[in-house]
C-alpha positions as CSV (number, residue, x, y, z in Angstrom):
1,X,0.0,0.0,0.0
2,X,1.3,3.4,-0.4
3,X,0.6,7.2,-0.2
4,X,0.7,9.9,-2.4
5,X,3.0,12.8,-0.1
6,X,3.0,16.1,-1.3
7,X,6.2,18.3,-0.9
8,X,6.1,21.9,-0.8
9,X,9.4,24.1,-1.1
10,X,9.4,27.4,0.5
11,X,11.9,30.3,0.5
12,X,12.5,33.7,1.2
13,X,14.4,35.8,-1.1
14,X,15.2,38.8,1.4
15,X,15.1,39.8,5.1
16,X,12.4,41.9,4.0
17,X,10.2,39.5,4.2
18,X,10.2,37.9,7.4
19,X,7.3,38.9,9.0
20,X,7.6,37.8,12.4
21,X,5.0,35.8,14.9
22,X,4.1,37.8,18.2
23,X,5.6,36.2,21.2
24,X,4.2,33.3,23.0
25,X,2.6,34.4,26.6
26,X,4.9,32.5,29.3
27,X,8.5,32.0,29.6
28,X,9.8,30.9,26.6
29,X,13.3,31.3,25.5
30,X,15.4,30.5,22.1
31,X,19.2,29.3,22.9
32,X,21.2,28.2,20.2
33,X,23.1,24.8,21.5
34,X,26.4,26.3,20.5
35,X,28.2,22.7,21.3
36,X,27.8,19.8,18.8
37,X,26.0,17.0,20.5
38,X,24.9,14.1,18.6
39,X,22.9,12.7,21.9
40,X,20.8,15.8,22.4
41,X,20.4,16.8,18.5
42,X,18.8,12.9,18.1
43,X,16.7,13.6,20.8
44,X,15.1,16.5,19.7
45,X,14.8,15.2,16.0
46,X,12.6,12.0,17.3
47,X,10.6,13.9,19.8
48,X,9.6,16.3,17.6
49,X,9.9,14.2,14.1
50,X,8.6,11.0,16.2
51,X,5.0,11.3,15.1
52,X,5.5,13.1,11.5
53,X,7.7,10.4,10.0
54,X,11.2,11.8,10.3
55,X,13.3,8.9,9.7
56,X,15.7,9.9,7.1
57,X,18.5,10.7,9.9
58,X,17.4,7.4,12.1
59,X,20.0,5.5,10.8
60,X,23.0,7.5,11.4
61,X,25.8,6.7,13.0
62,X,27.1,9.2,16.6
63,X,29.9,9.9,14.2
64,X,27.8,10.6,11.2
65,X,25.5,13.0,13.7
66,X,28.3,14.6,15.0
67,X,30.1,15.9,11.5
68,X,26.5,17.4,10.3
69,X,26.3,19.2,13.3
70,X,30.0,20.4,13.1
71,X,29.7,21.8,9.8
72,X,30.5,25.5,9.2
73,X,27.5,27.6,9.5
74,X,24.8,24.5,11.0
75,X,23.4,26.1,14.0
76,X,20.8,24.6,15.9
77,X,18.5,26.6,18.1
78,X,16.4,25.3,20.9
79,X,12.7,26.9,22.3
80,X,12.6,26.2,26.0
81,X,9.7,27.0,28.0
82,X,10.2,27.2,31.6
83,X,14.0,25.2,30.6
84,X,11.9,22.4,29.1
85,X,12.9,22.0,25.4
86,X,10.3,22.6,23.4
87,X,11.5,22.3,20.2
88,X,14.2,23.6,17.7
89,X,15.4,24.9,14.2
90,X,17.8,24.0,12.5
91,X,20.2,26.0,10.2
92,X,22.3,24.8,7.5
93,X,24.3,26.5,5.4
94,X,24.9,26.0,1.5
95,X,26.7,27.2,-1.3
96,X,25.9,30.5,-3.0
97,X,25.0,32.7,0.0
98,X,21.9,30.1,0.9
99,X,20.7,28.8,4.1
100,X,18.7,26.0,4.6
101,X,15.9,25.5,7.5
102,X,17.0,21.9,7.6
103,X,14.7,21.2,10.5
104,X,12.2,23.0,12.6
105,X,9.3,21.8,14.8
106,X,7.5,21.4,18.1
107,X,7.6,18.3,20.6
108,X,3.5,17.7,20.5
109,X,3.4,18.5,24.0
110,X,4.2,22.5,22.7
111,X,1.8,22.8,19.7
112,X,-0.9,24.7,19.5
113,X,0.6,27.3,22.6
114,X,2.6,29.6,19.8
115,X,5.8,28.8,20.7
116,X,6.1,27.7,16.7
117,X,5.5,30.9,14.7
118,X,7.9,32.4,17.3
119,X,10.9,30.1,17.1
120,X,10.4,29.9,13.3
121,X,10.5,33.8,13.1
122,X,13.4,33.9,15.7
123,X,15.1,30.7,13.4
124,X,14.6,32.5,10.0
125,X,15.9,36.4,11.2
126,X,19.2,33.6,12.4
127,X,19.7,32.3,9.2
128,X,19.4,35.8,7.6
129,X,22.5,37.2,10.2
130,X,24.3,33.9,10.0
131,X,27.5,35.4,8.2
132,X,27.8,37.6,11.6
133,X,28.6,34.3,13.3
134,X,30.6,33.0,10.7
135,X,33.0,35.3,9.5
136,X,34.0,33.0,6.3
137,X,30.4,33.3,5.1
138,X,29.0,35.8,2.9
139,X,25.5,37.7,3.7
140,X,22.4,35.5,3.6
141,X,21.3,36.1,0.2
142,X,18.1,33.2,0.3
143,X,16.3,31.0,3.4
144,X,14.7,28.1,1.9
145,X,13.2,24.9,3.5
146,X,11.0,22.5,2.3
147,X,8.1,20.9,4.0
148,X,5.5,17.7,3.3
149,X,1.4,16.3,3.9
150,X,3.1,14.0,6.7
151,X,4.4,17.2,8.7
152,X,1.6,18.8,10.8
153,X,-1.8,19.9,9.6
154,X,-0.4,24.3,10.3
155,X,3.2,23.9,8.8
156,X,2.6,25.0,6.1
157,X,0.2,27.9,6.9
158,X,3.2,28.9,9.3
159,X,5.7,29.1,6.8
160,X,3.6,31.3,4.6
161,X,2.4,33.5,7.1
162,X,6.3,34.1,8.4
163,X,6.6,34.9,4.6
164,X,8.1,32.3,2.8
165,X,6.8,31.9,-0.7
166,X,6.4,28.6,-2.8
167,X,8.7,27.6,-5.7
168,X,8.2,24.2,-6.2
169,X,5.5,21.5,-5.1
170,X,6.3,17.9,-5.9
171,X,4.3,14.7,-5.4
172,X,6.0,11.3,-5.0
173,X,4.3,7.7,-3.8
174,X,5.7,6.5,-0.7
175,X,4.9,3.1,1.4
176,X,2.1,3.8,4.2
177,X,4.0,3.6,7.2
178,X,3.1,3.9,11.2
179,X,4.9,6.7,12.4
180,X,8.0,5.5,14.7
181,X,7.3,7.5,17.4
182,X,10.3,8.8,19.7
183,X,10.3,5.9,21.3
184,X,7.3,2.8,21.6
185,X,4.8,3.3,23.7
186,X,5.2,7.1,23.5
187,X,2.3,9.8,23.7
188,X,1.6,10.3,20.4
């Protein structure tokens, strides 16, 4: 059996236009995680990717983990609330000036509370200063990410209303899978 999954791409072609979330009420907070950690990075990916089939990084190895976290200009920032992660964004850099939001979401226990139209406006005005953090990097010239049907039901509304414009929609077949959960027996 399988499932037709539709793939959106989204960028943003200037700082211009980022248009920002309001804060969330609460204490919420948006650290980057300045040390490469394999451990923590994998934990965030399948508690937030858990129940929206991420599994394209599941099979990696710690040293695998480690050197796409280490690469010049991959930043990952991390939305606490109260100093429990909430979820995170992730920045990578590419050739030709262009960052991509490599991965961004909430754990489920966050959504809905607008901690995500925050940290994706706080994530996206990061990957547009980047080159102030990396000296060997030229100004941000383009913020692109892509999203699917399998993320959540508002991703893509979010994107669009933080600005990001579409530039390519694909749709492949993939096999109907159960979502791996971060772990089994997990709240889903």
């Amino acid at each position: 059996m399988s499932v037709t999954v539709t793939t959106w791409s989204l960028e943003q072609t200037s700082p211009a236009d980022l248009r920002p979330a309001a804060e969330p009420p609460g204490e919420v907070r948006i650290v980057r995680a300045e040390v490469p950690s394999p451990e923590f990075s994998r934990f965030l990916y399948t508690a937030v990717g858990g129940d929206v089939h991420w599994t394209d990084r599941l099979p990696l190895s710690y040293t695998q983990w480690y050197e796409l976290l280490s690469r010049p200009g991959t930043e990952t920032w991390v939305a606490y609330e109260r100093g429990t992660p909430a979820g995170f964004i992730e920045l990578a850099a590419q050739p030709e000036a262009t960052v991509e939001i490599a991965y961004f979401g909430l754990l489920p226990a966050f959504r809905g509370r607008r901690i995500g139209g925050h940290l994706l406006s706080y994530g996206t005005a990061r990957a547009w200063d980047l080159s102030g953090r990396w000296p060997d990097r030229e100004p941000t010239k383009r913020v692109w990410l892509h999203t699917c049907s399998k993320d959540g039901p508002h991703a893509l509304a979010n994107y669009r209303r933080r600005g990001f414009t579409l530039f390519d929609t694909r749709l492949t077949q993939e096999p109907e899978s159960t979502p791996p959960g971060p772990w089994p027996g997990a709240r889903a």
